[in-house]
N, C-alpha and C positions, 0 to 999 in steps of 0.2 A: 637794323640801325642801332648803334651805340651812344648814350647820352650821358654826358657828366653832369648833376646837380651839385655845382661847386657855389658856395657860401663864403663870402668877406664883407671884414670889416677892419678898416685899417692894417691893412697888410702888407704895405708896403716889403717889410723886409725879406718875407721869402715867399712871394706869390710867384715871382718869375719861373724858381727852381720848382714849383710845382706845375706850374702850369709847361712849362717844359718836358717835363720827366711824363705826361699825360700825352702829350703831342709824337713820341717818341716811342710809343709801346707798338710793340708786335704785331698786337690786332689792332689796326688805327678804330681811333673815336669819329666817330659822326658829327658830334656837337657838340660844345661846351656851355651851358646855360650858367650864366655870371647871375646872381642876386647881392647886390651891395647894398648894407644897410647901413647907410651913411658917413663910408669911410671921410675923413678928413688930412687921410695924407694922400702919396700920389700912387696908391691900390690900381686905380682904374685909369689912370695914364700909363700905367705901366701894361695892364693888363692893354688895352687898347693899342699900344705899343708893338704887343706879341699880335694880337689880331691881325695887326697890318701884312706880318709877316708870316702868315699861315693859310692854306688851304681849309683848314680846319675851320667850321663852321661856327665861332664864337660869336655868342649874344648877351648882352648886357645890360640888366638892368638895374635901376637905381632905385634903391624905395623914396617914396617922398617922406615918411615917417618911418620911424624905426621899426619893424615888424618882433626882434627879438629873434634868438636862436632858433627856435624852433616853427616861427611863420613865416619865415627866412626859408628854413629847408621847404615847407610846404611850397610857397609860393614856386621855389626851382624844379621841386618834382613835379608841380604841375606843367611846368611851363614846361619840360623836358618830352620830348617824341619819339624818342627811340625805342626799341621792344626791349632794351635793357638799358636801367639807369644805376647809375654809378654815383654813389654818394662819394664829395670830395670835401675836408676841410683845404685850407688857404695854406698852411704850414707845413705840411710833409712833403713827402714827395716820393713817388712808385717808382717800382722796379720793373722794369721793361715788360716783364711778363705777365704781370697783371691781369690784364685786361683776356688776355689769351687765353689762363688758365682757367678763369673764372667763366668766362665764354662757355671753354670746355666742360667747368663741372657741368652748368644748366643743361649742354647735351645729354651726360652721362646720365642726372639725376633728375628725371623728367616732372619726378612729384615732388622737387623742392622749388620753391621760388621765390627765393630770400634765399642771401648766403653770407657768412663772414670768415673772415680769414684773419690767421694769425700777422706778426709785423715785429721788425725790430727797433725796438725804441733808444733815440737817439736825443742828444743834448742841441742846446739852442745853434751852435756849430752845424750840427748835423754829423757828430761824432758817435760809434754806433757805444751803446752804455754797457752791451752783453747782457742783454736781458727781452727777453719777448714779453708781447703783451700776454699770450697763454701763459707766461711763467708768472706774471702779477697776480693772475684768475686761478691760478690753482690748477691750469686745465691739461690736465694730463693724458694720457689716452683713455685714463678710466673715466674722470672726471667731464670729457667730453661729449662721453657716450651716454652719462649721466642727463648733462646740461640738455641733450639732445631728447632723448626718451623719456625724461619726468620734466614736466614743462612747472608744475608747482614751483620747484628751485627759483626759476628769477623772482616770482612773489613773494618769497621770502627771503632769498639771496643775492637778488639782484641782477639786472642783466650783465654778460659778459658780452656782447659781441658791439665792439665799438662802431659808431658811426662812418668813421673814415674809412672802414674796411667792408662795410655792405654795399651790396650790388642787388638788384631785383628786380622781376618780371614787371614790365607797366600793368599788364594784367592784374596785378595785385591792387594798383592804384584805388581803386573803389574803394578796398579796407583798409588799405596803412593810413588815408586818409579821411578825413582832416585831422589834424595834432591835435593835442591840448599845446595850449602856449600861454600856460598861466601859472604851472606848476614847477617848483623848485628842484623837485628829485628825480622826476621823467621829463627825460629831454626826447627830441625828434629817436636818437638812436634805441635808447630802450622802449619806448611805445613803437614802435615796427618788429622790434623782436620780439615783445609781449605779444601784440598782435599776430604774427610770422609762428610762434609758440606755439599759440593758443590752438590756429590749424594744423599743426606739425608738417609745417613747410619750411623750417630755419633749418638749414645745412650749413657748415662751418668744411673748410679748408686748413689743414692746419701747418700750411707754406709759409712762411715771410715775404708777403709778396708786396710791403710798402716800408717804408721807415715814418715810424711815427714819433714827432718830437716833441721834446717836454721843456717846456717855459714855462716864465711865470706870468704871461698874458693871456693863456689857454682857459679855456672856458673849464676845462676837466682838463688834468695831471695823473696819468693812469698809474705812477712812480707815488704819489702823494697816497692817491687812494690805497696802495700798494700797503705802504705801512701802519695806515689805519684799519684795512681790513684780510688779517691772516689769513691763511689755506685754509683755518679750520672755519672758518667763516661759511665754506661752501658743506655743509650739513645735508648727510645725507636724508632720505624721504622717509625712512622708517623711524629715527629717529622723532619727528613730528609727533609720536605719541607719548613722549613725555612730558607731563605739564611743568616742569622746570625751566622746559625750553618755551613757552611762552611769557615765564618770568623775566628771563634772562634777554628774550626776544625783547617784549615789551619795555624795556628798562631804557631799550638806546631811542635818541629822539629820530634819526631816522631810518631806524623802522617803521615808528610808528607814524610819519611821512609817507612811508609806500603804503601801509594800511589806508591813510587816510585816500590816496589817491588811487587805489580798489576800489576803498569805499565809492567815490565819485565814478568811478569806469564802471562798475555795476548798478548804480542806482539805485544803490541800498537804501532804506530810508529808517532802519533804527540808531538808538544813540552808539554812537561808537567813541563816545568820551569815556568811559568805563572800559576798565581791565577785563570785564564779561564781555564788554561791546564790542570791542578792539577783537577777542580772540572769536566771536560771532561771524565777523568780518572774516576771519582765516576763515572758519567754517562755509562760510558762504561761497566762498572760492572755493573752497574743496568739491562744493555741490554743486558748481559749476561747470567740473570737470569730474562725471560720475566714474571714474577708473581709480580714484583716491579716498573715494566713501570706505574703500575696506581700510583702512589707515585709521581710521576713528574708531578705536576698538576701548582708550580709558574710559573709567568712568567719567571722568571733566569733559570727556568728547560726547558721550553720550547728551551727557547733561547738555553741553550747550547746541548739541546736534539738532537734539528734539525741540526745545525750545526754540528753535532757530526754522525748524520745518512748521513749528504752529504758528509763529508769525509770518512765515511767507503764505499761509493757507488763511490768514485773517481780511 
């Protein structure tokens, strides 16, 4: 059984073209699980509209309060039954083959369970811009295999595998969830890949298997983020032992945003308002994942290595 956890909220203008282009693929869906968090135009007459006229098993609900982006998604993955769920925004819309390919990969690759896939990004029209979201990310076939094998990268560079483009086993369900839905810099998509990571269960696809569009009512603009954050931004892992790179790291406010919400996903409990605290926090992640301890080879790693293993022993 195939399950969409598709998300709106005033969507009027192009839910139809998605929820259409979903109804239309290869491998049909099972079910489409609707959470509306308080749309005010006519989102859900329209969707309701499409219901009427489909086999397809749409359900819909309406929060009574606003849940936010990310208790939104939670709320649909829960509610979703299928043994693969399909995360959908409101605004794009797939290419027939979708649902088929992605099918396919979880055959092929029996120890991933989480997957994302590349996408062509496209203007508020739905005109294609000539640009993938892997070309935003840097993600090249090296840089893939990179994002894929040293799971550090998203901690310090951020996640790349967009929300509109994961798919995952319900069996995962136990750990993608529950969200945080209080934080500014992780949304539902990157705490599933964090998480997805962290087991090295995240497999990527690197088809264009949706068009994903860029407005100015998006919650994230992956064309925005584009130009604020260069190729070179994706920093390789050996690189890590230089201590310039925690100057240069620490400088931008968010970065040290994602630190701050380490800090809280681990339950760290020293000061991390300090430029020693901040880079403890890195440390601590490091020793989180013991295949990165040989990477702490400076002095400044030493130093705040040890220091950092006498307060977890206190």
């Amino acid at each position: 059984m195939i399950s969409v956890a598709l998300c709106t909220y005033n969507g009027e203008r192009h839910i139809e073209q998605q929820i259409r282009s979903i109804l239309v693929q290869t491998t049909p869906v099972d079910e489409i699980v609707v959470c509306d968090d308080g749309s005010t135009d006519n989102t859900i007459s329209i969707i309701e509209s499409i219901k009427a006229d489909t086999e397809v098993n749409i359900r819909i609900y309406k929060n009574q309060s606003s849940l936010g982006v990310c208790g939104n998604f939670e709320k649909a993955i829960k509610l979703c039954e299928g043994d693969i769920v399909f995360l959908s925004d409101q605004d794009d819309f797939w290419y027939k083959d979708k649902v088929e390919k992605i099918c396919d990969y979880f055959q092929r690759n029996q120890k991933k369970s989480v997957v994302f896939t590349n996408a062509d990004l496209v203007d508020v029209n739905g005109n294609n811009l000539g640009i993938t979201a892997f070309d935003c990310y840097g993600l090249d076939a090296v840089g893939i295999k990179r994002f894929d094998a040293e799971p550090l990268l998203v901690y310090f560079c951020g996640n790349r595998a967009l929300g509109c483009s994961i798919a995952f086993k319900s069996s995962t369900k136990p750990w993608i969830l529950p969200l945080v839905n209080d934080d500014p810099i992780y949304l539902h998509d990157d705490q599933i890949a964090i998480k997805a990571i962290e087991r090295h269960q995240l497999g990527h696809i690197d088809e264009r298997l949706f068009a994903y569009r860029q407005h100015n009512d998006q919650e994230r603009g992956l064309l925005a983020w584009a130009k604020k954050h260069p190729k070179t931004d994706v920093i390789h892992i050996n690189e890590f032992d230089v201590l310039p790179h925690f100057t240069r790291y620490l400088s931008n406010n968010y970065n040290i945003k994602r630190i701050e919400f380490f800090h809280k996903r681990f339950s760290l409990t020293h000061d991390a308002t300090s430029f020693k605290g901040k880079a403890k926090t890195i440390i601590l992640i490091m020793i989180c994942i013991p295949k990165y301890l040989k990477y702490c080879k400076s002095d400044f790693y030493k130093y705040i290595y040890l220091d950092t293993k006498r307060s977890l022993h206190k």
